[in-house]
C-alpha atoms as an extended CHARMM CRD file, in Angstrom:
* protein
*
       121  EXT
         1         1  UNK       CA              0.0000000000        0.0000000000        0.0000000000  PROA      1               0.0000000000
         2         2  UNK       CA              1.3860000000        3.3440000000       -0.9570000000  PROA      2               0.0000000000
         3         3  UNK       CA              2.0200000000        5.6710000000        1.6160000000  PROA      3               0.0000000000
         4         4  UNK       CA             -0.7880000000        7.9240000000        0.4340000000  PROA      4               0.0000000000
         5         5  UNK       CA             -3.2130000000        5.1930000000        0.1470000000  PROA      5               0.0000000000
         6         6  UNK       CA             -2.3470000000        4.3970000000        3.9260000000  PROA      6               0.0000000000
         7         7  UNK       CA             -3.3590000000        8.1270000000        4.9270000000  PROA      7               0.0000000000
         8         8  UNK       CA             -6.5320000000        8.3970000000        3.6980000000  PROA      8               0.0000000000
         9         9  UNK       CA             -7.0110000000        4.7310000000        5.4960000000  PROA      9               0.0000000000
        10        10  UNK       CA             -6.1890000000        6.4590000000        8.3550000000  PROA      10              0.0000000000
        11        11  UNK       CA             -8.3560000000        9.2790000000        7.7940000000  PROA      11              0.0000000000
        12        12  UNK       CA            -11.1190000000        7.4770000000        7.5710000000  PROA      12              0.0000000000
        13        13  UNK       CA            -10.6080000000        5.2840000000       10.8180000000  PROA      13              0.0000000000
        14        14  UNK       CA             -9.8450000000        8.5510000000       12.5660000000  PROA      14              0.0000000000
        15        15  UNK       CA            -13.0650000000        9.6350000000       11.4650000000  PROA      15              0.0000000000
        16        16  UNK       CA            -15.0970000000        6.3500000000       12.4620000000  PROA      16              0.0000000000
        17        17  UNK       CA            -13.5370000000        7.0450000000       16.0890000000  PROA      17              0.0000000000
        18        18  UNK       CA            -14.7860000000       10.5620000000       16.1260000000  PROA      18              0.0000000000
        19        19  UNK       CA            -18.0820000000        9.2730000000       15.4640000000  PROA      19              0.0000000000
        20        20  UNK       CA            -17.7220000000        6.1610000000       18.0410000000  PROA      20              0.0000000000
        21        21  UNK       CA            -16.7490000000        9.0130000000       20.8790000000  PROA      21              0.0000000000
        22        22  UNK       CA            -19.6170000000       11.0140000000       19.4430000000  PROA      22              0.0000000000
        23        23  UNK       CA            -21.8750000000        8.5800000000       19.8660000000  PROA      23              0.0000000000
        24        24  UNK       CA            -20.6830000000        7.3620000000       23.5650000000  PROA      24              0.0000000000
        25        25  UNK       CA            -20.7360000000       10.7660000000       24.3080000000  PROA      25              0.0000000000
        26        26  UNK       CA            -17.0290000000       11.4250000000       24.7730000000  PROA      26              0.0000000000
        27        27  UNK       CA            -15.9120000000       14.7330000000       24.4180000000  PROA      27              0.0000000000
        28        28  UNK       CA            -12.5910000000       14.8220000000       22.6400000000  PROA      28              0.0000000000
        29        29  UNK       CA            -10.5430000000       17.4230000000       21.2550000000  PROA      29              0.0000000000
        30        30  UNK       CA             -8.7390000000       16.6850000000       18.1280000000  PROA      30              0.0000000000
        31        31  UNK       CA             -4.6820000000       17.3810000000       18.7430000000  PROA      31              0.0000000000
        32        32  UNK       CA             -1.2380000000       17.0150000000       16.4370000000  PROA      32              0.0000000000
        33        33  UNK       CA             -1.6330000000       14.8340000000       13.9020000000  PROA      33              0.0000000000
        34        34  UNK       CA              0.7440000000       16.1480000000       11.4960000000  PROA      34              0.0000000000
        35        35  UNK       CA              4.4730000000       16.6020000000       13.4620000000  PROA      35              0.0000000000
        36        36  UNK       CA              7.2330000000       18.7160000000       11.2320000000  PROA      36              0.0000000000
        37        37  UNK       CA             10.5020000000       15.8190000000       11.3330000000  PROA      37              0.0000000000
        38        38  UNK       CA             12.1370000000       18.4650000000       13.0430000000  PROA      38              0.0000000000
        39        39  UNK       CA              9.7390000000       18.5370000000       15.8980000000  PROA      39              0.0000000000
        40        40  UNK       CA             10.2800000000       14.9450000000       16.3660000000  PROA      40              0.0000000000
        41        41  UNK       CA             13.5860000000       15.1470000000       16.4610000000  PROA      41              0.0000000000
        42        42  UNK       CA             13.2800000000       17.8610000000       19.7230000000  PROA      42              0.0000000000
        43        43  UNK       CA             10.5660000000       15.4660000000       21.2590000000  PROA      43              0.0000000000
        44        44  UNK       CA             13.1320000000       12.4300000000       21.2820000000  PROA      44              0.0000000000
        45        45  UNK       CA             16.0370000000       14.9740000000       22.5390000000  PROA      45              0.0000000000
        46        46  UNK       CA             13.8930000000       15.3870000000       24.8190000000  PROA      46              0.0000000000
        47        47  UNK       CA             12.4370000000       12.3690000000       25.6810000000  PROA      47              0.0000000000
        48        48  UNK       CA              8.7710000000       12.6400000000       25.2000000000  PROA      48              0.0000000000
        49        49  UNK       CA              8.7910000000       11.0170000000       21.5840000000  PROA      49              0.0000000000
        50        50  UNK       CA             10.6780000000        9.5830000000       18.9640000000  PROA      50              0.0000000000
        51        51  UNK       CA             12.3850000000       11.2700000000       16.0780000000  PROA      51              0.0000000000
        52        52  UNK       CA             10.4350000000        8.1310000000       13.4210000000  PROA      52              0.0000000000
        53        53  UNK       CA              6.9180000000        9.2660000000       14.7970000000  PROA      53              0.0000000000
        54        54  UNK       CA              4.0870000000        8.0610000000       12.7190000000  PROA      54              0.0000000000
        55        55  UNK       CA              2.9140000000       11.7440000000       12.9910000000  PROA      55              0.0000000000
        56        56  UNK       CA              5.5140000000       12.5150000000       10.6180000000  PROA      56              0.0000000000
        57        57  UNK       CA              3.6590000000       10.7890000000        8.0750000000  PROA      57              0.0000000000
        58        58  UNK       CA              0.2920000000       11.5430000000        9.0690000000  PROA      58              0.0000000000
        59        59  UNK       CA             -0.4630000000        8.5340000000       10.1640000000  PROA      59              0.0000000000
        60        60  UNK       CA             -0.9140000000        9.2780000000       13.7710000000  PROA      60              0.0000000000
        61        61  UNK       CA             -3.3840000000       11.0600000000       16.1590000000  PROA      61              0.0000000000
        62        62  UNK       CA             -3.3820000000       12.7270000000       19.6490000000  PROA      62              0.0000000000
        63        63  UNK       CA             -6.7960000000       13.0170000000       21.0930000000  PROA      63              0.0000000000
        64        64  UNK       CA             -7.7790000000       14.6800000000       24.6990000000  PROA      64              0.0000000000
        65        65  UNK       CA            -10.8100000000       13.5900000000       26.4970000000  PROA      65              0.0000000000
        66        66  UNK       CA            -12.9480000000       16.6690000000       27.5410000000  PROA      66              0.0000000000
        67        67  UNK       CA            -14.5640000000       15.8790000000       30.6030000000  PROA      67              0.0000000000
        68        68  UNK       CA            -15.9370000000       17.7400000000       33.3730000000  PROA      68              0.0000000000
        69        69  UNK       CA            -14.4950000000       21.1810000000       32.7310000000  PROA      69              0.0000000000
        70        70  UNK       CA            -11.2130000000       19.9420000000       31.7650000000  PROA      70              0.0000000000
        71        71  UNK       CA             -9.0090000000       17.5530000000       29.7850000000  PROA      71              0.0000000000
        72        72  UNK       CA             -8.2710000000       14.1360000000       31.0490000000  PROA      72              0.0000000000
        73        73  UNK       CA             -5.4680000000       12.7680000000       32.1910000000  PROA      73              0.0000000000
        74        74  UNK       CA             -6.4730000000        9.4230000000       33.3240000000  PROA      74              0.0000000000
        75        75  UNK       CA             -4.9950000000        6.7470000000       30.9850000000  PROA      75              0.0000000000
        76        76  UNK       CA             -8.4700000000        5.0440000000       32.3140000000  PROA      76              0.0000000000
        77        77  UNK       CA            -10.5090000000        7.2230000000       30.7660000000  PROA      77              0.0000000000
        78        78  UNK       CA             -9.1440000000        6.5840000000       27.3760000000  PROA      78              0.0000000000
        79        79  UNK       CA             -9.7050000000        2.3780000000       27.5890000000  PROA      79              0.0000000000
        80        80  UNK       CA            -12.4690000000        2.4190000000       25.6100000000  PROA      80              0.0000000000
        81        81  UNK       CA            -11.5260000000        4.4890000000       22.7970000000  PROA      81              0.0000000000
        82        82  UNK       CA             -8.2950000000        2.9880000000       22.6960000000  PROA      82              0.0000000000
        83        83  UNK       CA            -10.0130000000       -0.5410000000       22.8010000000  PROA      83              0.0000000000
        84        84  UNK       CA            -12.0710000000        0.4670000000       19.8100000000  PROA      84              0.0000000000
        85        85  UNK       CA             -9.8480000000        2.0580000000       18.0280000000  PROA      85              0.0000000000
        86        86  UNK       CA             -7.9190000000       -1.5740000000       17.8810000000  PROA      86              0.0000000000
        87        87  UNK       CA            -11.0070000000       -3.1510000000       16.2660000000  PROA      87              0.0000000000
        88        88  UNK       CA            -10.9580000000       -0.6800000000       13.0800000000  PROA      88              0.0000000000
        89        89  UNK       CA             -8.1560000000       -2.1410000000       11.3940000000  PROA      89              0.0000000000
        90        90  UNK       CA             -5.3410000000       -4.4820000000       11.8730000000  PROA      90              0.0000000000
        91        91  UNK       CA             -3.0420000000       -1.1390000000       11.5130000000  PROA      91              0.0000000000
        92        92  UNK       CA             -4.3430000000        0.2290000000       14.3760000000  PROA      92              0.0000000000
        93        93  UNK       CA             -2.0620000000        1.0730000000       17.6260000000  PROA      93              0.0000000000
        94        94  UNK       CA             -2.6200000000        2.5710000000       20.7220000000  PROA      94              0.0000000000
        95        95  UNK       CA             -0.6180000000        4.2810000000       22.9180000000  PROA      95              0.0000000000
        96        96  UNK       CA             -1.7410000000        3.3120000000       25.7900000000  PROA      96              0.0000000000
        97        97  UNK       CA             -0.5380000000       -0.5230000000       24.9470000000  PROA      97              0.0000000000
        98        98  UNK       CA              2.9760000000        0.4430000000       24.6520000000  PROA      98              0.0000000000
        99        99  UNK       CA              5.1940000000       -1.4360000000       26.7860000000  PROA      99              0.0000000000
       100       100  UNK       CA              8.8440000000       -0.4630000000       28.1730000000  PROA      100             0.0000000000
       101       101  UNK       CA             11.0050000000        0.3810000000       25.4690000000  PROA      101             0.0000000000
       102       102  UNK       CA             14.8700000000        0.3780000000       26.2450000000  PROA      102             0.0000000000
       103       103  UNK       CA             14.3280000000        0.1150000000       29.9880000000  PROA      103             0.0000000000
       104       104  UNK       CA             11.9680000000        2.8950000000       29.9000000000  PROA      104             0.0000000000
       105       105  UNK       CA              8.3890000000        3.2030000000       30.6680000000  PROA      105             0.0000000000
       106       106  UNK       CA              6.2700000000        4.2800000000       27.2900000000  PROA      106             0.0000000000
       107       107  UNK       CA              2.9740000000        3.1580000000       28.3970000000  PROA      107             0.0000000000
       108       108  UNK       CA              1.9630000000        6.7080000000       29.2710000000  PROA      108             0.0000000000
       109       109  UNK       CA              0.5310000000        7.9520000000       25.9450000000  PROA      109             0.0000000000
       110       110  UNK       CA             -3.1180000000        6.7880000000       26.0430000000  PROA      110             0.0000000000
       111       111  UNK       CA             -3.6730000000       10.2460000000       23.7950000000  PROA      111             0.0000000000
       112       112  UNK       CA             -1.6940000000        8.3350000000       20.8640000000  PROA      112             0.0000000000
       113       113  UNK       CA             -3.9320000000        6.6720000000       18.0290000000  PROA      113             0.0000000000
       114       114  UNK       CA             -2.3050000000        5.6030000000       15.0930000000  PROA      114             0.0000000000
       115       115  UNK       CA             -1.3480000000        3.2980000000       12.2900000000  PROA      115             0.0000000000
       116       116  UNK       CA              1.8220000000        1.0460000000       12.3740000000  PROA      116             0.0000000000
       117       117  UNK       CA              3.9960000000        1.6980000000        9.5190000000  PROA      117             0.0000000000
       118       118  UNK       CA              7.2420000000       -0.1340000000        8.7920000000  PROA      118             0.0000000000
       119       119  UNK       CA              7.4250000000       -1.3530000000       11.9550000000  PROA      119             0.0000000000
       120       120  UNK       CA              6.7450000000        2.0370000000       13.9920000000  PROA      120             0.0000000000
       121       121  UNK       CA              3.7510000000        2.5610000000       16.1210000000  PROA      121             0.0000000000
């Protein structure tokens, strides 16, 4: 599948998640989906990414639950969406499956929805 090809596949899981949280009455707001290479790179300097994101090829979403006044921070409160989002496609990743990479905890991004592509979540 050609890269482009693969991006409007995303898009349109994205958009069947939207509409899942729409229906389930989760308010989300829609973050970075697009991430400049450059921006990755300062993320993994800095520790709170990695310089191959998927959002580098548009094949990645963050998403913030809206609830009670205020964004979530709860990796709890993302579970469902993030269990959903797995039963769109066989592409499908979530970040708050991600397991210790390198001895270090990565777990802590249940914001992340995305598409694995050549072997990066």
């Amino acid at each position: 599948m050609k890269l482009n090809e693969k991006q409007v596949l995303f898009t349109k899981t994205l958009a069947r998640l939207l509409q899942y949280a729409a229906r389930k009455n989760i308010d989300v707001i829609l973050a970075e989906v697009f991430r400049p290479p450059e921006m990755a790179k300062i993320y993994a300097e800095r520790g709170t990414g990695i310089a191959k994101s998927v959002h580098t090829k548009k094949l990645a979403a963050d998403m913030y639950i809206y609830k009670n006044g205020t964004v979530s921070w709860d990796k709890e409160d993302y579970r469902q969406l993030g269990e959903h989002w797995k039963t769109l496609h066989d592409f499908c990743r979530w970040g708050g499956d991600f397991g210790k990479q390198n001895d270090r905890e990565v777990g802590r991004d249940p914001f992340h929805f995305s598409f694995e592509h050549g072997g990066v979540q």
